[in-house]
N, C-alpha and C positions, 0 to 999 in steps of 0.2 A: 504494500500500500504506500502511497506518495502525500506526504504533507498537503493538506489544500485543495485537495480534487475533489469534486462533489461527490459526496453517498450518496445523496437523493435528493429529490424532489419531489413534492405533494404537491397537487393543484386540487381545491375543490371545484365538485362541476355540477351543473343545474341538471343534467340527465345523463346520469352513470349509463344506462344501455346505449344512447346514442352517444355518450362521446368512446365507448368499447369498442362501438363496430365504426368509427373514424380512428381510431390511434391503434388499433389492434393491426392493421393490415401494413400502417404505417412504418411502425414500429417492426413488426417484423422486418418488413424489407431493409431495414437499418440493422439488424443483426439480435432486436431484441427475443427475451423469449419470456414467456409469462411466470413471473414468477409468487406473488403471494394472490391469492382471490377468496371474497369474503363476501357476505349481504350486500355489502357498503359500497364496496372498495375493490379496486386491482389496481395491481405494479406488474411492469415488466421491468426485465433487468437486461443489461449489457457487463460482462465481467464484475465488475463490485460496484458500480453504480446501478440506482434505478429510478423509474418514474413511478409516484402513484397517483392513482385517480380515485376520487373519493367523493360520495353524493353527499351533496349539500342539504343540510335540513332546511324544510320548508320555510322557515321564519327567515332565512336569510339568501331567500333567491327576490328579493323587492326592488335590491338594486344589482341590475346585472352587471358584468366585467367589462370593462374599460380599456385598453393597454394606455392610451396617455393619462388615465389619475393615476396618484403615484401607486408605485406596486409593481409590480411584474410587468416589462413591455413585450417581452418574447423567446421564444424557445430556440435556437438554432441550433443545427446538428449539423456534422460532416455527413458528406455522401461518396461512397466509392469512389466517384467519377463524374464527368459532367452529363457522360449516360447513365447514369442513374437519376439525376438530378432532371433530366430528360422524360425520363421512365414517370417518374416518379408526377412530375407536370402532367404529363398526360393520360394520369391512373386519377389526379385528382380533378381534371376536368369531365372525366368520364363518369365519375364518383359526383358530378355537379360543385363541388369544392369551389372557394372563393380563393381563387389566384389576384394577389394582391400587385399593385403596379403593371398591368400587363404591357404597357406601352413599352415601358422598358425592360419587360424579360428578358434573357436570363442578366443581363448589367445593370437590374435596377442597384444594386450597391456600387456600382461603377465598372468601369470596362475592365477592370481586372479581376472581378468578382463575379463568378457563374454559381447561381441561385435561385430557387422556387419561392417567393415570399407567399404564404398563403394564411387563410382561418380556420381553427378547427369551431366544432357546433359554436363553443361560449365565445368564440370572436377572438381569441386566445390569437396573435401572430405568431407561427413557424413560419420559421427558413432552413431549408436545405442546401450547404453549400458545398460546392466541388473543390476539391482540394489543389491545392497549384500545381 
């Protein structure tokens, strides 16, 4: 284990089944595999890091997620390749997914950055970026 590097991550989410079947497919193709699942909640894992997901209780879905109030702006992950990053675009427009910037796909981060910016259900921003 390395000083510093993230264990996890927990996001709560307004509907555990549909944000399962949006990050389950995803997550896979990134190398995840499932690793705790419960009433509430799943994580998947990548070597000793993992993400979990976790239903929101009712009293606190009135105000939904934001990325600019302060808090979490986005998730970004490496992708194999700029074909994956490819793959991966157009598995989430088939999937109706909201590909964010499309004007400037894949250099919306600039011309030396090849990347999918998109939402998962709660408006949550990923990016998937190819590595140089």
């Amino acid at each position: 284990m390395q000083a510093g590097l993230i264990h996890h991550i927990e996001l709560y989410v307004s509907d555990l089944q549909r944000t399962i079947k949006f990050w389950e497919w995803l997550l896979s193709e990134l190398g995840y595999t499932e690793y705790q699942k419960w009433e509430k909640g799943r994580s998947y894992k990548l070597r000793e890091s993992y993400i979990v997901f976790v239903q929101a209780e009712t009293k606190y879905l009135d105000i939904p997620y934001h990325r600019c109030r302060v808090g979490l702006n986005h998730l970004a992950f490496y992708a194999e390749s700029k074909n994956q990053v490819d793959w991966i675009t157009t598995e989430l427009e088939k999937k109706g997914g909201t590909i964010l910037y499309g004007n400037r796909h894949p250099h919306a981060g600039g011309i030396n950055h090849y990347a999918v910016y998109f939402e998962d259900p709660d408006r949550i921003k990923v990016e998937i970026v190819a590595p140089r």
